[in-house]
Residue, then its C-alpha position, 0 to 999 in steps of 0.5 A: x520498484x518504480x514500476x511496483x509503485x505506480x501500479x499501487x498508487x493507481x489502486x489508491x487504498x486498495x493498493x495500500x490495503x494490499x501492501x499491508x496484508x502482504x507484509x502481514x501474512x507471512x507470504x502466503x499468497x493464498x491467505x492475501x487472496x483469501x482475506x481479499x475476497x472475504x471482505x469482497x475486494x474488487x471484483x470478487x473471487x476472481x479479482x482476488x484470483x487476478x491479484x495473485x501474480x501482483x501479490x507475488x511482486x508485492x512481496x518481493x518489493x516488501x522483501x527487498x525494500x521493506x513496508x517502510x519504503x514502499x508505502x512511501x514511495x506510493x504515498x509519495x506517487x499519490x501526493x502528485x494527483x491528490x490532495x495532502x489533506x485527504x492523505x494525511x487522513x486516509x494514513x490516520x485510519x489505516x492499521x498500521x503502527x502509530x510510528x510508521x504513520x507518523x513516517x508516511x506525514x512526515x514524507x508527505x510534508x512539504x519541506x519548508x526551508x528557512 
């Protein structure tokens, strides 16, 4: 999964937009590709064809680990390069439950011991 991780944090939203629609569309790799390249995604047509193979592995990890965890863990991996502030902002806007956001500050959260 580490792996996985490092190469959706290195997309930055796109990776988490990508996360997103694979979980949402019921495994269809043709319909993550699909909306990719609808809302012109990187490179276009082929850059949604190129994706595919990451779209496969995405969905495997979403099945073994579940949405929860993953975008977690590359929040988590992002945290290390960019500030909590613009994070903390971008999860505000994505288009997900109000619960699973709250999650994903909460992860981000420095943890303060008194």
């Amino acid at each position: 999964m580490d792996e996985i991780v490092k190469k959706l944090a290195g997309l930055g939203l796109p990776g988490i937009i990508l996360v997103i629609l694979t979980a949402t569309s019921g495994g269809s790799s043709a319909a993550v590709a699909a909306a990719l390249t609808a809302v012109g995604g990187p490179f276009g047509i082929l850059g949604g064809i190129a994706l595919l193979g990451l779209i496969t592995v995405v969905g495997d990890a979403i099945a073994g680990f579940g949405i929860e965890a993953i975008l977690k863990a590359v929040y988590k991996e992002r945290s290390k390069t960019e500030s909590l502030s613009f994070l903390s902002k971008e999860i505000q806007d994505l288009p997900i439950s109000e619960e699973l956001k709250l999650k994903l500050k909460d992860e981000l959260s420095p943890i303060i011991i008194t």
